[in-house]
Backbone as a printed PyTorch tensor [residue, N CA C, xyz], in Angstrom:
tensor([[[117.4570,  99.6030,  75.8060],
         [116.1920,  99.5330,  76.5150],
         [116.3610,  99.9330,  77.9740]],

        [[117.3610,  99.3510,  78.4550],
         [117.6570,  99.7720,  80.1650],
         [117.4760, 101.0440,  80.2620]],

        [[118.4870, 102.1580,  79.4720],
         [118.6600, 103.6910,  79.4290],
         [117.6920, 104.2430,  79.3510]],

        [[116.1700, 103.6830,  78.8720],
         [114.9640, 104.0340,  78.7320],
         [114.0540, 103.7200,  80.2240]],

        [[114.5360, 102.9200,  80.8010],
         [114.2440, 102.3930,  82.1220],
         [114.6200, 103.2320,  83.1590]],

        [[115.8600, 103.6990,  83.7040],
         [116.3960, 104.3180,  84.5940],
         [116.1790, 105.2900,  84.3710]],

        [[115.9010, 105.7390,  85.5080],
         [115.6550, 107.6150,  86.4200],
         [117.1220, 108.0580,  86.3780]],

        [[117.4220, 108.5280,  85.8310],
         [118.8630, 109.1310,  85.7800],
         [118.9220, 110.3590,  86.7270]],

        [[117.5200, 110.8930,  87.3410],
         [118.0570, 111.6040,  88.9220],
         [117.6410, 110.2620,  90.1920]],

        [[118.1280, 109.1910,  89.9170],
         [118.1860, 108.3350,  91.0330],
         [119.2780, 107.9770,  90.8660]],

        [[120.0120, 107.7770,  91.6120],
         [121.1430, 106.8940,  92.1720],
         [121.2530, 105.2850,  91.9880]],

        [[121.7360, 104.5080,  91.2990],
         [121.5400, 103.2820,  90.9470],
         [122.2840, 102.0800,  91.9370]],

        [[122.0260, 102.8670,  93.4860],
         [123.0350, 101.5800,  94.3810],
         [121.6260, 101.2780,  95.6710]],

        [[120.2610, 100.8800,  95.1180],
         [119.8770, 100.6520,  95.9370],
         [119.9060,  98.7220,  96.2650]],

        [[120.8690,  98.2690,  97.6910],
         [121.3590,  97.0960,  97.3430],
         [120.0360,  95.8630,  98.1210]],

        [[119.8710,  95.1030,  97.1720],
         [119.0170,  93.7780,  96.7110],
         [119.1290,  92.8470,  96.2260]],

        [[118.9280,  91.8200,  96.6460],
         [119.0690,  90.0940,  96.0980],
         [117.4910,  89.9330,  95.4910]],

        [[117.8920,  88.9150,  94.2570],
         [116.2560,  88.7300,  93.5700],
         [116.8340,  87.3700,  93.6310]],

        [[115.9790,  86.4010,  94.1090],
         [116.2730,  85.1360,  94.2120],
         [115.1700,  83.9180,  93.5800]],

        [[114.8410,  82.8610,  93.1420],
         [115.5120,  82.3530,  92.0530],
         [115.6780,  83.1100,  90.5120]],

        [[116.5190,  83.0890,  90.0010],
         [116.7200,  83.4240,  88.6690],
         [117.7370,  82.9580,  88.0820]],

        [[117.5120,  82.2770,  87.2520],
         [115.9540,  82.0300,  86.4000],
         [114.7380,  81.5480,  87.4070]],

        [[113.4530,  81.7650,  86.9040],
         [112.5140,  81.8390,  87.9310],
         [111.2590,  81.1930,  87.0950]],

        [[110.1750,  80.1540,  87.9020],
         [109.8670,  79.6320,  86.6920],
         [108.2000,  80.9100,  87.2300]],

        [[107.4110,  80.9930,  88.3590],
         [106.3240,  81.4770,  89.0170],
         [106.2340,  82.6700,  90.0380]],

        [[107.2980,  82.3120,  90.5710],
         [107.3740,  83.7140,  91.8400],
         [108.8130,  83.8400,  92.1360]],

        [[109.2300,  85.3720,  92.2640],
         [110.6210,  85.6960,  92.9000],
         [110.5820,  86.3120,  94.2320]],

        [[111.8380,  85.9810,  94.8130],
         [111.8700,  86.7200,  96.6090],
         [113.0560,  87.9930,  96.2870]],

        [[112.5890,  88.8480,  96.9340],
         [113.8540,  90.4030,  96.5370],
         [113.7320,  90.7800,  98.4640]],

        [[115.1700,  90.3850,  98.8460],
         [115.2030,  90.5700, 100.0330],
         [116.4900,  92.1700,  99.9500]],

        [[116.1410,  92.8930, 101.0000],
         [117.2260,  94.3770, 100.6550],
         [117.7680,  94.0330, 102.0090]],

        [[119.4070,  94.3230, 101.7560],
         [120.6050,  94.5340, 102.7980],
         [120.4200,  95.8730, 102.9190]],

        [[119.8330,  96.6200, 102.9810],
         [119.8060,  97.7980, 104.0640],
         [118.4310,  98.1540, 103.9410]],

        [[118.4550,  98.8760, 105.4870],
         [117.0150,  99.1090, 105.9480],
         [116.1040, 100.2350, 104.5720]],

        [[115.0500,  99.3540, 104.6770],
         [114.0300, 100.3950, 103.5570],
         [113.3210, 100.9570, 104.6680]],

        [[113.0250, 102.3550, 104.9330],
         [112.1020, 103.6930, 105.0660],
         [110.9300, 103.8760, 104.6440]],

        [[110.9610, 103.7480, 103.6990],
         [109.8250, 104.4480, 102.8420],
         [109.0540, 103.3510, 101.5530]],

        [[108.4990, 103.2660, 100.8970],
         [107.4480, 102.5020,  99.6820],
         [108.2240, 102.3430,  99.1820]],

        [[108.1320, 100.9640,  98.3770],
         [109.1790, 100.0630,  97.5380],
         [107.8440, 100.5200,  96.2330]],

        [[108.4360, 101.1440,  94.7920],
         [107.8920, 100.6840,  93.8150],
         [108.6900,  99.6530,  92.7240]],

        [[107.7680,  99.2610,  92.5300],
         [108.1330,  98.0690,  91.9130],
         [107.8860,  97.9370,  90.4660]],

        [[108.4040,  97.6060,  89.6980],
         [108.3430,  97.4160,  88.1230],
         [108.9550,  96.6710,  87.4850]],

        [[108.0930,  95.9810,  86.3140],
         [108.7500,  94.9520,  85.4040],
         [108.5800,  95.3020,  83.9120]],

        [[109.8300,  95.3320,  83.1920],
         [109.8640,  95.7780,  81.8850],
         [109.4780,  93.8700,  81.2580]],

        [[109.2300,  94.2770,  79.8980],
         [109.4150,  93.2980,  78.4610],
         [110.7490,  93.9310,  78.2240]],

        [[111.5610,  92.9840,  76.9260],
         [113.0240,  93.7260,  76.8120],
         [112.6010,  94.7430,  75.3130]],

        [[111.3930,  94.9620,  75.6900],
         [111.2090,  96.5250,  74.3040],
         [111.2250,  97.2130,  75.6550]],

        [[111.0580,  97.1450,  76.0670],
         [110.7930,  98.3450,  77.1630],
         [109.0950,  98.6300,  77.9780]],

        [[108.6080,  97.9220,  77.5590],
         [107.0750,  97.7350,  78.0290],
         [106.6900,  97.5550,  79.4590]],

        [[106.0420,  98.4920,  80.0410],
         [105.9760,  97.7390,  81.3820],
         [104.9210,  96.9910,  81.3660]],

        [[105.2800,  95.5380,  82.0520],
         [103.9900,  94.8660,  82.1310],
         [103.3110,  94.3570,  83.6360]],

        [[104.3720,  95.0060,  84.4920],
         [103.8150,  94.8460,  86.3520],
         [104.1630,  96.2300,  86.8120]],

        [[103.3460,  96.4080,  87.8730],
         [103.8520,  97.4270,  88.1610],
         [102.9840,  97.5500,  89.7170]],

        [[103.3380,  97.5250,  90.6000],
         [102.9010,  97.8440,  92.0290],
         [103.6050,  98.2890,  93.2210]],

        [[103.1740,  99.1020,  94.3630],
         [103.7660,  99.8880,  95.0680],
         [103.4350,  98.6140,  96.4000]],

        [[104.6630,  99.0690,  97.1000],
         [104.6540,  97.9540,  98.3970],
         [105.0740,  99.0980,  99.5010]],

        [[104.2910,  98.4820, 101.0040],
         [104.9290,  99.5890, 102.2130],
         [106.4680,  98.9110, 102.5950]],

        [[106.5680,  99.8450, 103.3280],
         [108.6120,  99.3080, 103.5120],
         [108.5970,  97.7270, 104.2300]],

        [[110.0530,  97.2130, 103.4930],
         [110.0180,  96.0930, 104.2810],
         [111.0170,  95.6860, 103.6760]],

        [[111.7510,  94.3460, 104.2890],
         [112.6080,  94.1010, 104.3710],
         [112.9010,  92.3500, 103.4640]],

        [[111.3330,  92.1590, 102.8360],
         [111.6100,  90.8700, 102.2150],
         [109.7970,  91.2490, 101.3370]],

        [[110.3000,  91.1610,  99.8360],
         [109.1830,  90.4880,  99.2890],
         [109.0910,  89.4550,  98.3340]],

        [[107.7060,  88.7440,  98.6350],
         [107.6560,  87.5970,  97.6640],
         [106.7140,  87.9730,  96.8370]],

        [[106.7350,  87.7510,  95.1230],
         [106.2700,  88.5270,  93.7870],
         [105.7520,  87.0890,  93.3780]],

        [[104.3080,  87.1240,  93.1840],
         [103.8960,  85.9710,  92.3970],
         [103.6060,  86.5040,  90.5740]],

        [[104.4260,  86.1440,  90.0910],
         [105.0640,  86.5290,  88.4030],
         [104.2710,  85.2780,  87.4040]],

        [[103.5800,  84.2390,  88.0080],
         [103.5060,  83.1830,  86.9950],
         [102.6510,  83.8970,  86.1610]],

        [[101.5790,  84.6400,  85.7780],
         [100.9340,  85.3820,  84.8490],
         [101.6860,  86.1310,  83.3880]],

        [[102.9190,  86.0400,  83.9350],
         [103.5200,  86.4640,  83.3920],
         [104.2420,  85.5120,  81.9620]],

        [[103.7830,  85.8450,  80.4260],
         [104.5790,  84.5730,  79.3410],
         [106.4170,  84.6520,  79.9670]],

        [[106.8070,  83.0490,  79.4150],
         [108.2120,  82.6780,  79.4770],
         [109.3560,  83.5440,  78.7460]],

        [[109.9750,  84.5650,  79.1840],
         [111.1880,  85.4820,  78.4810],
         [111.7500,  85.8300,  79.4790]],

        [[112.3600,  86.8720,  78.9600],
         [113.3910,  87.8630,  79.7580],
         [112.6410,  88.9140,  79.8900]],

        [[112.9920,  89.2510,  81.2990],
         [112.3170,  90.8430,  82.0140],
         [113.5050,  91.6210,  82.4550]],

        [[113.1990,  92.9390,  82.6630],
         [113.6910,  94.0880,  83.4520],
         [113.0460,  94.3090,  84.6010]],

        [[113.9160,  94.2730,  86.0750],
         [112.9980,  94.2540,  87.0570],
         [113.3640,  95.8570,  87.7990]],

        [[112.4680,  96.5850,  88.2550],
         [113.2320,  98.1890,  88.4610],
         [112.5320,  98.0580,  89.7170]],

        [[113.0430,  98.0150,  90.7230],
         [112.6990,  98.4630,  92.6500],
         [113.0290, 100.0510,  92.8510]],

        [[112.5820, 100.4560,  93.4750],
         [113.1630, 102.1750,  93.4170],
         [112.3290, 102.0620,  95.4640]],

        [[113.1790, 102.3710,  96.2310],
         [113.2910, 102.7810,  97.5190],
         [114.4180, 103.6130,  98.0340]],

        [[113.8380, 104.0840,  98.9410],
         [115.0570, 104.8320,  99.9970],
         [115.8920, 106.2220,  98.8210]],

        [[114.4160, 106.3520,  97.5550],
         [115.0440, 107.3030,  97.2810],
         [116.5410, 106.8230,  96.2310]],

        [[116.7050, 105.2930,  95.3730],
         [117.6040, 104.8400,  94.8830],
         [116.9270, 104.1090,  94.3890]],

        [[117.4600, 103.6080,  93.1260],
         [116.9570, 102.3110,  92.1940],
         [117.9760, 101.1770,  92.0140]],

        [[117.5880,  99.6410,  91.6900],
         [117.5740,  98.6030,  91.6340],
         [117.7550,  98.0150,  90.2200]],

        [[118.5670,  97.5860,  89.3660],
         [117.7650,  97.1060,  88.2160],
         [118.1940,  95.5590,  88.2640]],

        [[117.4940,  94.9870,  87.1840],
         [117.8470,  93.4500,  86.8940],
         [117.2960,  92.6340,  86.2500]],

        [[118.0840,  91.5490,  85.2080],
         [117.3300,  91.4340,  84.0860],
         [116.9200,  89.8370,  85.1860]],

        [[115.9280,  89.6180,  84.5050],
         [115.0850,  88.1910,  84.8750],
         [115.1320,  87.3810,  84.2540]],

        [[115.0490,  85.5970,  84.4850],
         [114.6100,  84.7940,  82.9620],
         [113.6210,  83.9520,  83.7990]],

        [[112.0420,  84.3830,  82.9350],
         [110.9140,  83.4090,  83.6010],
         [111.7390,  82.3390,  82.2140]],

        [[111.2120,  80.4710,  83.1180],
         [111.2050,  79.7100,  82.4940],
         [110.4620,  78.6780,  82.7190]]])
């Protein structure tokens, strides 16, 4: 499912903390190096489904309110600065 996820002309070292996870309502994704440009943002199901998906202006900390979201495992895909992010999630 991941291999179906990734941009394979992106570069996969864009570096990010997703903090709590497991997560029961909202996650914080703070980036160690400066973002430039629009953070998009995306959340897989583990078929591969996207079920979030929104564009953010640059910055250096966001907080994601996810509780809408049913209790499983996600794929979370950030793509900035021109590099992607991945990471699996567990809402609980």
């Amino acid at each position: 499912v991941v291999a179906n996820i990734i941009d394979l002309g992106i570069p996969l070292d864009l570096e990010a903390t997703v903090y709590p996870n497991p997560f029961v309502g909202s996650i914080t994704v703070t980036f160690t190096e400066e973002i430039s440009d629009n953070i998009e943002l995306e959340v897989f199901d583990l078929l591969g489904r996207q079920v979030f998906s929104k564009t953010y202006l640059a910055t250096q900390k966001l907080n994601l309110e996810l509780s809408r979201l049913p209790v499983t495992s996600y794929i979370l895909k950030l793509t900035a600065n021109n590099k992607q992010f991945i990471k699996k999630l567990l809402k609980k």
